[in-house]
C-alpha positions as CSV (number, residue, x, y, z in Angstrom):
1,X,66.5,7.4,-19.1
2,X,70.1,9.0,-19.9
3,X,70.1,12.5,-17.5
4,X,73.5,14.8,-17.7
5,X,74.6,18.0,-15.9
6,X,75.5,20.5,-18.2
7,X,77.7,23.2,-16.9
8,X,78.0,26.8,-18.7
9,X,80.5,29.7,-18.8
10,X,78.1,32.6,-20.3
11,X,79.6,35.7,-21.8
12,X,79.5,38.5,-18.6
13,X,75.4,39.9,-18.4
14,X,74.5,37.2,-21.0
15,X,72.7,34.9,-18.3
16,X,69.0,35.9,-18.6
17,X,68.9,35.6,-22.5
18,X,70.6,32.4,-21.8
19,X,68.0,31.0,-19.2
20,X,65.1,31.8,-21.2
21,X,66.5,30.0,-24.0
22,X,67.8,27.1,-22.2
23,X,63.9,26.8,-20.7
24,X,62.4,26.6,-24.6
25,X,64.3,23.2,-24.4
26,X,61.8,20.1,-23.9
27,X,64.3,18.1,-22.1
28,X,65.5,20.4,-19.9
29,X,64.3,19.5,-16.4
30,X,66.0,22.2,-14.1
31,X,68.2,25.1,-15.1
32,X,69.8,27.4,-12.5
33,X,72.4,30.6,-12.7
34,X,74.9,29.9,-9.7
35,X,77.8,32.1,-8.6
36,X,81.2,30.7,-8.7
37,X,83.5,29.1,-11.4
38,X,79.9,28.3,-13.6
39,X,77.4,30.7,-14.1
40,X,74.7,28.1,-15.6
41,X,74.0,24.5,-14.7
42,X,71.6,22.6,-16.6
43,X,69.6,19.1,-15.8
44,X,68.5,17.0,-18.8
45,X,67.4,13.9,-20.0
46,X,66.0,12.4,-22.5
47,X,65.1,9.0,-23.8
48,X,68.5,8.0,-25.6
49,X,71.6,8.7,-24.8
50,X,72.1,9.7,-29.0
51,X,69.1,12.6,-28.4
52,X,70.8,13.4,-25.5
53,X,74.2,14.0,-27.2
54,X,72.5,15.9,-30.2
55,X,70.0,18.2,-27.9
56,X,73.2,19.5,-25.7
57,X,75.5,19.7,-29.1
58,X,72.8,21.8,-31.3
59,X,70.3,23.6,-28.3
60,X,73.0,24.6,-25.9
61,X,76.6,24.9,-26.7
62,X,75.4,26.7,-30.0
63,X,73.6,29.3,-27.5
64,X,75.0,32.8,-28.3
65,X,77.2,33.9,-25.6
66,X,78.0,30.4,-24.1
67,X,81.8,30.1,-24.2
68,X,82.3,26.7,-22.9
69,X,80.5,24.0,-21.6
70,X,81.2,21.0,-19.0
71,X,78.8,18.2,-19.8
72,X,78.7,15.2,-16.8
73,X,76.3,12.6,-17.6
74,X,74.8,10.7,-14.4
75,X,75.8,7.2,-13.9
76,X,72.3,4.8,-13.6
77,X,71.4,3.8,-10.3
78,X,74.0,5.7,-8.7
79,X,73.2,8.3,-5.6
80,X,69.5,7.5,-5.9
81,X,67.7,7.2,-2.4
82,X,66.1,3.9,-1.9
């Protein structure tokens, strides 16, 4: 199941609105605000990689107030504990 990281530079006091629309996502598995060079990063997956492409392109980067986004897809099989 394609999974990416999806990592969000919000407009300053835009994260909540952000977050509770990020949540609304099905395929979102874990969002969290962080403090740093991000403010938002996002875990998704879904059952294509093609679904995955479209859900980030139309239900996050077109999220009012994100400015950019950093999207790192996760390699299969890789870092998983055995």
């Amino acid at each position: 199941m394609p999974t990416a990281y999806v990592l969000l530079n919000c407009d300053l006091g835009s994260e909540g609105d952000i977050l509770k629309k990020i949540k609304q996502v099905p395929e979102v598995i874990e969002v969290t605000h962080v403090s740093g060079v991000y403010d938002i990063i996002v875990r998704i997956s879904s059952d294509n990689m093609d679904k995955l492409r479209e859900i980030i392109k139309l239900n996050i980067k077109k999220i009012d107030k994100v400015r950019s986004t950093i999207t790192m897809v996760v390699t299969d099989g890789q870092g998983q504990k055995k």
